[in-house]
C-alpha positions as CSV (number, residue, x, y, z in Angstrom):
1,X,15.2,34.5,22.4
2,X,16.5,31.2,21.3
3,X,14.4,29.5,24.4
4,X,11.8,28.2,21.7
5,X,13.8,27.4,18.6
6,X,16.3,25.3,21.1
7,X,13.1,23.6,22.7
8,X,11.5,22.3,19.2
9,X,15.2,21.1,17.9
10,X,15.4,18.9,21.6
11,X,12.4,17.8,21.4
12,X,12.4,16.3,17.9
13,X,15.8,15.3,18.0
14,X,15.5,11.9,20.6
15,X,19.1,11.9,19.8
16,X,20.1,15.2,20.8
17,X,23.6,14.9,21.5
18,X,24.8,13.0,19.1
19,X,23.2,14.9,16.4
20,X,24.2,18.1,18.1
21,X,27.8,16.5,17.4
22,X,27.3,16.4,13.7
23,X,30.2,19.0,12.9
24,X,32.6,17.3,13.9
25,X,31.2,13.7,13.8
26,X,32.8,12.4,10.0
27,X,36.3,12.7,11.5
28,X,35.3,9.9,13.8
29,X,33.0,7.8,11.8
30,X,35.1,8.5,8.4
31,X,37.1,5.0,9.0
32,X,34.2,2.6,9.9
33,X,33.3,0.4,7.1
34,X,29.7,0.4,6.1
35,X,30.3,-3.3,5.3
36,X,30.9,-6.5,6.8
37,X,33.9,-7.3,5.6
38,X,36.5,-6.0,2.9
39,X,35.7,-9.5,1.1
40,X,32.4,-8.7,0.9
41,X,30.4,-5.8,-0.5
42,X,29.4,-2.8,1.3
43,X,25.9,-3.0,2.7
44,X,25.8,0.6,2.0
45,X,27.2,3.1,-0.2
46,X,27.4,6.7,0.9
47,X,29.1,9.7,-1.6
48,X,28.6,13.3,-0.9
49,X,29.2,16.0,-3.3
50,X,27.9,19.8,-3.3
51,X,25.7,19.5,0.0
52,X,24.0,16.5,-1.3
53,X,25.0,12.6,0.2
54,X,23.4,9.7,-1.5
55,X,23.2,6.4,0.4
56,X,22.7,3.3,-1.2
57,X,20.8,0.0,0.0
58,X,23.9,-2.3,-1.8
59,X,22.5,-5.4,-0.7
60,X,20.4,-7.0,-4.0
61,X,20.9,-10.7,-4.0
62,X,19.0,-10.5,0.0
63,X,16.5,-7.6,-1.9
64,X,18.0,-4.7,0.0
65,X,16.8,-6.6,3.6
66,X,16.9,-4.2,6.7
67,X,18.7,-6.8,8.5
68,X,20.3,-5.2,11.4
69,X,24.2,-5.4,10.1
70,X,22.1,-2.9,7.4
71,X,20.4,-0.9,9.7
72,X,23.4,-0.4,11.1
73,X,25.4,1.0,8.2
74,X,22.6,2.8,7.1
75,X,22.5,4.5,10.7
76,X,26.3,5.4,10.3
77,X,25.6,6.5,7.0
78,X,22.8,9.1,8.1
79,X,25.1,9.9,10.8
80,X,28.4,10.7,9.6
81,X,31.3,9.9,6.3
82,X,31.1,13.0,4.6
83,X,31.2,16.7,5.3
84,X,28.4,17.4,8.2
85,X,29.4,21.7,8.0
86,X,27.9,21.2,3.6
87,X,25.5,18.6,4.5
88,X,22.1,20.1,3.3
89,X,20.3,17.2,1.9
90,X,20.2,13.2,1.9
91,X,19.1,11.0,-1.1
92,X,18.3,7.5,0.3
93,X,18.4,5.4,-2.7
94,X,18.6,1.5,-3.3
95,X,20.6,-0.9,-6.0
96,X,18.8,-3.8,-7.8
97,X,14.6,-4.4,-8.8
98,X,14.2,-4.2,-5.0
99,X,14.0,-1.0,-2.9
100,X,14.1,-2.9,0.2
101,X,11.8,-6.4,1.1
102,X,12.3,-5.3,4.8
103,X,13.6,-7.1,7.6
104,X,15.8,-10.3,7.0
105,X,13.4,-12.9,8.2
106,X,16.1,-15.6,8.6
107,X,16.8,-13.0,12.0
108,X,13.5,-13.3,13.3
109,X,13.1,-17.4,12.9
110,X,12.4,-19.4,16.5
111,X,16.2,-20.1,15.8
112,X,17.4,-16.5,17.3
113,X,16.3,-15.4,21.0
114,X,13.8,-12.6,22.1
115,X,16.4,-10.2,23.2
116,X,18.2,-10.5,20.1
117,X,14.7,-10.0,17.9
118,X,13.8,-6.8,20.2
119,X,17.5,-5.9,19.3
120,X,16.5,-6.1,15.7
121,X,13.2,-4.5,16.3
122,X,15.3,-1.1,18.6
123,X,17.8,-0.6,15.7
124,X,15.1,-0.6,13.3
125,X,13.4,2.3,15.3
126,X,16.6,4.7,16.3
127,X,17.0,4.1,11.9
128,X,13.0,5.8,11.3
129,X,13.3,8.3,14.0
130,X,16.7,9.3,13.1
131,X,15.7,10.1,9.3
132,X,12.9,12.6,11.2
133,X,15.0,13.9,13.8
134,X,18.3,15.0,11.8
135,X,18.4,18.7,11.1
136,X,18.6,18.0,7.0
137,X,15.9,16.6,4.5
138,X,15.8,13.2,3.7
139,X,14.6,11.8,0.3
140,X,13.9,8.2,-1.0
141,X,14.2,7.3,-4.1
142,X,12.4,4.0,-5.2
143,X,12.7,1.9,-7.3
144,X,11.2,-1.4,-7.8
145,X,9.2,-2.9,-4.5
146,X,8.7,-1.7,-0.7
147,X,7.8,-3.9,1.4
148,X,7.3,-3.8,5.1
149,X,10.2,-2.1,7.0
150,X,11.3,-1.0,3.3
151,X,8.2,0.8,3.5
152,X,8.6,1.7,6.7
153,X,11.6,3.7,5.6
154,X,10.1,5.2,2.6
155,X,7.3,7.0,5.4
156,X,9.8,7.9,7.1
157,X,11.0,10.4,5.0
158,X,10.3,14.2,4.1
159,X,10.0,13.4,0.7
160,X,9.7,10.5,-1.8
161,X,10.0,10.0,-5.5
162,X,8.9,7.2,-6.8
163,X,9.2,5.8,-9.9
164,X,6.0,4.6,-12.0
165,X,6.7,1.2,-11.3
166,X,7.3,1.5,-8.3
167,X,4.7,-0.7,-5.7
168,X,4.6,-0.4,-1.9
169,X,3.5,-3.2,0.8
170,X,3.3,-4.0,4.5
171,X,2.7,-7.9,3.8
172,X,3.6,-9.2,7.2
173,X,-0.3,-10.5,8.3
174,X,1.0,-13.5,5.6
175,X,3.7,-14.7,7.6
176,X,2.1,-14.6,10.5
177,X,4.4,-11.4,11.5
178,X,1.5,-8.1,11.8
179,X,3.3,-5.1,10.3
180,X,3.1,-3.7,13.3
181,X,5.7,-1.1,13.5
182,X,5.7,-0.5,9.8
183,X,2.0,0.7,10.6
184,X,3.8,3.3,13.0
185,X,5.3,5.5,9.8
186,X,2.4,4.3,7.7
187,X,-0.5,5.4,10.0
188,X,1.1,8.8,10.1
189,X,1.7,9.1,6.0
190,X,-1.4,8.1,4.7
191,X,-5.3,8.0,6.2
192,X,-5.9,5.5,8.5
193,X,-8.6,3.3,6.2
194,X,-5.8,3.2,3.6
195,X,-3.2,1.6,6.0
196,X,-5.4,-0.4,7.6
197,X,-6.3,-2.1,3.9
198,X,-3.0,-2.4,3.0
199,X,-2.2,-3.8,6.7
200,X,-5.0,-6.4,6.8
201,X,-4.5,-7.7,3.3
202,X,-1.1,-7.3,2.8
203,X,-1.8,-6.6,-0.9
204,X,0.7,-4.0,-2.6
205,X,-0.4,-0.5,-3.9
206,X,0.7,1.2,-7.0
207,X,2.6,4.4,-7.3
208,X,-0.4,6.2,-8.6
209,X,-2.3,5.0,-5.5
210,X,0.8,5.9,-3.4
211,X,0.4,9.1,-4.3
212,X,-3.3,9.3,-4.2
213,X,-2.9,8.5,-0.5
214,X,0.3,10.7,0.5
215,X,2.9,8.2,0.8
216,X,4.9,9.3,-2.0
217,X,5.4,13.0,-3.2
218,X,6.1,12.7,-7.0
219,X,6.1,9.7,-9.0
220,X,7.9,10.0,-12.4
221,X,8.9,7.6,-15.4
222,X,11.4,5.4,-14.8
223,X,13.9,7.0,-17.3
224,X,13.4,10.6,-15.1
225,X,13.4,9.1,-11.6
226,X,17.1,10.3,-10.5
227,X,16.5,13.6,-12.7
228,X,14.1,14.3,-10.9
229,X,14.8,13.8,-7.5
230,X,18.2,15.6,-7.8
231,X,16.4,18.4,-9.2
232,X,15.2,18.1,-6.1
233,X,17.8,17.9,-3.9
234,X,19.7,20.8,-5.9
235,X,16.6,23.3,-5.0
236,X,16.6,21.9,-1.3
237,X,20.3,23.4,-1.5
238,X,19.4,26.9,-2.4
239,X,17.8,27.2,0.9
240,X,19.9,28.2,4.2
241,X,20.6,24.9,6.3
242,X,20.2,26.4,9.2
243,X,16.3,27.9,8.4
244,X,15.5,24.8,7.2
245,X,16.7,22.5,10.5
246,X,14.4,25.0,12.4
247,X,11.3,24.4,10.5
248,X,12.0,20.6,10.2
249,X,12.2,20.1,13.8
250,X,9.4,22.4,14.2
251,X,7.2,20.5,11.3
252,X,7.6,17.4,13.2
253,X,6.8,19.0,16.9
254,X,3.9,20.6,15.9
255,X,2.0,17.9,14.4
256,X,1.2,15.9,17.3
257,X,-0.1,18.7,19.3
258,X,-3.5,20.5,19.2
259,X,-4.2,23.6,17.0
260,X,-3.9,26.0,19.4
261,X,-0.6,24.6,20.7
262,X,0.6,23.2,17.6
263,X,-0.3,27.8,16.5
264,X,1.3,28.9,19.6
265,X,4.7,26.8,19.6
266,X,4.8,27.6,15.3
267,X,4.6,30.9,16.3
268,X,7.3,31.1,18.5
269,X,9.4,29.6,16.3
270,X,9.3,32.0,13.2
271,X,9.8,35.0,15.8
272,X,13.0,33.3,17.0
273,X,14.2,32.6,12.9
274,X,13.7,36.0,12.7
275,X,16.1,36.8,14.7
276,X,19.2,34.0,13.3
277,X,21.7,35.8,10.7
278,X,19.8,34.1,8.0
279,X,16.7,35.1,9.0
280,X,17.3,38.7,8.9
281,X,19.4,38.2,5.6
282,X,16.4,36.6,3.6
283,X,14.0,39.2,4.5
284,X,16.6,42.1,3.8
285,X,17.4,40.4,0.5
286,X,13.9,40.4,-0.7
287,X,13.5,44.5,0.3
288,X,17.0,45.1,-1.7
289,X,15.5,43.2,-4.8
290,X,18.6,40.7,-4.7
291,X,20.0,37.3,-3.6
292,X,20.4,36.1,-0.8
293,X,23.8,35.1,0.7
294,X,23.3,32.4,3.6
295,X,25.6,31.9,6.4
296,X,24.0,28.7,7.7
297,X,24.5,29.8,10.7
């Protein structure tokens, strides 16, 4: 019965058993420091409270760079430090003008070796897959500029709310440095004569235009942006947790495959939820005219 629904989960999840670890995972990444150093600022800033954990880029005065000491943080933030068995929903936010400027070019100058730029370059990736792959939504909230790998992150996940100032850019082609796996998220968010402008010229694109093109779900004023996207969150965690890992890990599964298949395998899938305790409760709630009571099981 479960054959399918375990099938989509593994195959979205390229991190399967860690993530299948999440339970119990904050008791052992509660005590690592999602900073450098206790004399210097977090890079990050996780809270969690009712289901929902916020994580904040903390790193302003470097324009929230993705240097891999914040990858990193932001990877054990996404992972772990806060209640996995409430977890239903993750705001990824950012501090200062700046949503993120990307990667830290000072770690990609001639200066640093290959190995340790591909080792920039591999963090970078297990960061964008692992906001796809983890069994709960995850929404950015921007602010202010996204450039390149800041981009990056912002197609990355489910959902983005934007505020109206908000611009986004994959510059690289003017540093010599081709946005290359930026384009990877991009590509996949927005048609392909959109990215490829915004590739070749580096030139940055409004919110509007952002969400013209599908790279940002709602773009509000300024004054409304964290309204907004907690309004957000908060309806995200009316839903049962354990419906809505199925159909995320489904979403993504299906989307690279043909019709047919991508039909067959969706299929599948909603005849196995069916059949979970929360499945059943939904649809019997609806016939009995009353709420639902999840077990997120």
């Amino acid at each position: 019965m479960w054959k399918v629904c375990t099938s989509v989960l593994r195959s979205s999840v390229r991190d399967y058993d860690t993530l299948r670890a999440l339970p119990w995972l904050s008791r052992h990444l509660s005590s690592a420091s999602s900073g450098s150093s206790s004399a210097e600022p977090a890079l990050t800033v996780s809270s969690q409270h009712d289901g929902i954990r916020t994580i904040t880029l903390n790193n302003p005065k470097k324009r929230n760079a993705l240097s891999l000491a914040m990858l990193e943080s932001l990877r054990r933030d996404l992972l772990g430090g806060g209640s996995q068995t409430d977890l239903q929903v993750i705001i990824i936010a950012a501090e200062g003008p700046v949503f993120s400027a990307g990667h830290d070019l000072n770690e990609l100058s001639p200066a640093h070796s290959r190995d340790k730029h591909t080792e920039i370059f591999d963090a970078c990736t297990r960061v964008m897959t692992l906001v796809q792959d983890l069994p709960v939504p995850v929404i950015a909230k921007v602010r202010g500029l996204a450039t390149a790998a800041g981009c990056q992150l912002v197609a990355s996940c489910d959902i983005v709310v934007a505020s109206d100032t908000a611009q986004f850019a994959t510059p690289g082609v003017k540093v010599g440095l081709f946005c290359s796996t930026p384009a990877v998220a991009l590509g996949r968010a927005v048609p392909r004569k959109v990215a490829m402008e915004m590739l070749f010229t580096g030139q940055p694109i409004t919110a509007q235009d952002a969400l013209l093109h599908g790279l940002v779900s709602k773009v509000v004023p300024e004054s409304k942006l964290d309204e907004e996207t907690d309004r957000l969150a908060q309806k995200i965690c009316t839903t049962s947790r354990s419906v809505t890992a199925i159909g995320k890990a489904c979403f993504y599964s299906q989307i690279t495959k043909s019709r047919d298949e991508a039909y067959r395998e969706a299929g599948e899938v909603m005849v196995d939820n069916l059949q979970t305790a929360d499945g059943r409760e939904g649809i019997s709630a609806f016939l009995e005219k009353r709420k639902p009571t999840w077990s997120h099981q």
